[in-house]
C-alpha positions in Angstrom: 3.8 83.7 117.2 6.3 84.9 119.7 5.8 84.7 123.6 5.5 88.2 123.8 2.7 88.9 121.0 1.1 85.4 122.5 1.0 86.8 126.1 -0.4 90.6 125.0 -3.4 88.8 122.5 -4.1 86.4 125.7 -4.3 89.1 128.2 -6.2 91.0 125.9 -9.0 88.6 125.0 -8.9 87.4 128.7 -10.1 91.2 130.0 -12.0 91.6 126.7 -9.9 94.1 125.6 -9.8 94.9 121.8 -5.9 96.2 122.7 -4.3 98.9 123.9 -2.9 102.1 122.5 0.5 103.5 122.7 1.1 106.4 125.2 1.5 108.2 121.8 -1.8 107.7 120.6 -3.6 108.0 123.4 -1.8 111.2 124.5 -2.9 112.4 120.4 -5.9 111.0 120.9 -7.1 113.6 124.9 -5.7 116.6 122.5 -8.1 115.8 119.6 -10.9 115.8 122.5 -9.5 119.2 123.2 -7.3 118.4 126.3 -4.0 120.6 126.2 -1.0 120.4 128.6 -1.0 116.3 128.3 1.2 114.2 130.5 1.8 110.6 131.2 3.1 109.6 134.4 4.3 105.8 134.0 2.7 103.7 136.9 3.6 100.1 136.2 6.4 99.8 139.3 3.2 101.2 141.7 1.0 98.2 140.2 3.6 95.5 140.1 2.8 94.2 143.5 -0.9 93.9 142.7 -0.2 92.6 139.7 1.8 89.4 140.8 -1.4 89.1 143.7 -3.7 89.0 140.6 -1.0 86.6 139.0 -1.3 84.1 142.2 -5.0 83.8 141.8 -4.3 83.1 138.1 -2.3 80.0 139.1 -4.0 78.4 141.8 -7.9 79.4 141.4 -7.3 79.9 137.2 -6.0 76.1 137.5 -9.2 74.9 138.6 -11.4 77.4 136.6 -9.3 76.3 133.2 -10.0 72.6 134.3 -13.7 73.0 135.0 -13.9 74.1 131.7 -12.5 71.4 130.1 -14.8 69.4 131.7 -17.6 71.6 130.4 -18.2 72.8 133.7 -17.0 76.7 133.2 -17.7 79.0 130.0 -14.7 79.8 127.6 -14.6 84.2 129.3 -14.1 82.4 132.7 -10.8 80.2 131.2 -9.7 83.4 129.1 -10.2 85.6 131.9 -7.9 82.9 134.3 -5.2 83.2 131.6 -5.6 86.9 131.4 -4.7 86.8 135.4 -1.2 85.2 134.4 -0.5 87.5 131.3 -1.1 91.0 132.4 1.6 90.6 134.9 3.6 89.1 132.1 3.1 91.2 130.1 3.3 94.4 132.7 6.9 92.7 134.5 8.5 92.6 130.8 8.1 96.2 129.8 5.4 94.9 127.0 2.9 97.7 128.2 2.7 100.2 130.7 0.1 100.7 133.2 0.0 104.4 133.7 -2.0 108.0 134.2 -2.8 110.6 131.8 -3.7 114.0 133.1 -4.6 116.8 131.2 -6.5 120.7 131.0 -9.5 121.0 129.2 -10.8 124.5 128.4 -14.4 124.8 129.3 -17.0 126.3 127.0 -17.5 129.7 129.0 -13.7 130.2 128.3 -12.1 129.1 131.5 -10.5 126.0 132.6 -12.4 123.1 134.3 -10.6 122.3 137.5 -8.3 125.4 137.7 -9.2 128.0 140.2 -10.0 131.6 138.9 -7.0 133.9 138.6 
């Protein structure tokens, strides 16, 4: 298995995610639930620096939460979530997945527009 598809699964099982869909999907996915006027904004170089703090943790507390379980002394989610710590920046700093916000309209029932103000 290639790094890459390694370090998505690991991040992935480490936050107990079953993956992660596209921008494409998800963007098909807010219009099928009736959202219109979709947009992306891409986020990842806002989450970066938070992202490497996260991967810090990963390396020193993870370290010792990976060898406590070896010893038996830590369940398996604590060791997968410690690996996840490394991967998502991995994963985030290669261009692998983007972190990012999806706004969108969604027409109310009445026939107006939830969070517009009236015209």
């Amino acid at each position: 298995m290639p790094a890459e598809d390694r370090a998505y699964r690991e991040w992935c099982l480490g936050w107990a995610l079953p993956g992660l869909d596209s921008v494409d999907a998800f963007a098909a996915a807010m219009a099928e639930a009736g959202f219109a006027e979709v947009a992306f904004a891409d986020r990842t170089d806002a989450v970066l620096p938070s992202a490497r703090r996260i991967r810090r943790l990963g390396m020193t507390i993870g370290a010792l939460i990976r060898g406590l379980h070896r010893l038996g002394l830590a369940r398996t989610s604590q060791a997968r979530h410690a690996v996840a710590c490394l991967r998502q920046h991995d994963v985030l700093a290669t261009g692998l997945a983007r972190y990012g916000v999806f706004t969108g309209v969604r027409p109310d029932l009445s026939g107006g527009n939830v969070g517009r103000s009236p015209a």
